[in-house]
C-alpha positions in Angstrom: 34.8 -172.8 -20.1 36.3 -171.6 -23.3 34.9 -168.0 -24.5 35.1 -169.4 -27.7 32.8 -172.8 -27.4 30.3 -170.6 -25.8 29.0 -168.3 -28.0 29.5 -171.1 -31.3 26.2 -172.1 -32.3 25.5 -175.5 -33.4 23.7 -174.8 -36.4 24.7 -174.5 -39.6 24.1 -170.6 -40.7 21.3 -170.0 -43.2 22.1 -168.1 -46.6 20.2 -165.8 -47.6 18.9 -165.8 -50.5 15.8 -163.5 -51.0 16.3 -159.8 -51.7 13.8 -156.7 -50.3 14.8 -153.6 -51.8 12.7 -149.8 -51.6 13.3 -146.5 -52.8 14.0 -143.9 -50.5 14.2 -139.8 -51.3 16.6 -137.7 -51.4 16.2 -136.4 -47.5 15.6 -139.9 -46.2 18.8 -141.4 -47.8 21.0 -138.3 -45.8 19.3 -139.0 -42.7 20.3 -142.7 -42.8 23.5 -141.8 -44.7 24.1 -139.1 -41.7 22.8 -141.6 -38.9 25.5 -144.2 -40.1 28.6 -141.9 -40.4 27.8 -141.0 -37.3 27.7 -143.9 -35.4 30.5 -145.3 -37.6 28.7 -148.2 -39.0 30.1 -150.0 -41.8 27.9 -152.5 -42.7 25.0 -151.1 -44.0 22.6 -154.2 -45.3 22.9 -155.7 -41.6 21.9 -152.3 -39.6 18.8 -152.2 -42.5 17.8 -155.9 -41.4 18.2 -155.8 -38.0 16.5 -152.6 -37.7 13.6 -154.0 -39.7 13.5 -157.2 -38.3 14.0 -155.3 -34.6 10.8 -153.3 -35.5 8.7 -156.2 -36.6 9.4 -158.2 -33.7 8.7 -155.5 -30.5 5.4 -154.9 -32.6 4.5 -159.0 -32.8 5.7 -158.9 -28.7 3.4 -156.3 -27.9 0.2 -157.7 -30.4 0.6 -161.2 -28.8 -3.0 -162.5 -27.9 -3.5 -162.7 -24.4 -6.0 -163.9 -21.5 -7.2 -161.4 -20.4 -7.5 -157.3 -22.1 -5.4 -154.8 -21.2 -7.5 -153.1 -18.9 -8.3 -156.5 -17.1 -4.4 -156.4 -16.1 -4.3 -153.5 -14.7 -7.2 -153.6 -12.1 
């Protein structure tokens, strides 16, 4: 199997075209500006998103309705 054909998706790629922008202080922005030289990333609006969108979607996992409470589950 080709490396190639199996990681392509089939899908055409969705633009994006809506903006989210916030302010930050001085101290925050040399944490993340520290954090990111650090780790040698480059592309800063994609480690924002995916840290974001990372967040939301633990916190959605662990909120998911389910049958029975959590102390019912653990009996």
């Amino acid at each position: 199997m080709n490396k190639s054909a199996h990681f392509k998706s089939s899908s055409k790629q969705k633009l994006r075209t809506k903006k989210a922008e916030f302010m930050l202080t001085e101290d925050e922005y040399q944490l993340i500006d520290f954090y990111l030289r650090k780790y040698k990333i480059t592309n800063r609006s994609r480690w924002f998103r995916e840290t974001v969108l990372n967040y939301i979607f633990k916190n959605m996992d662990q909120d998911y309705p389910t049958l029975f409470s959590e102390n019912e589950m653990r009996r």
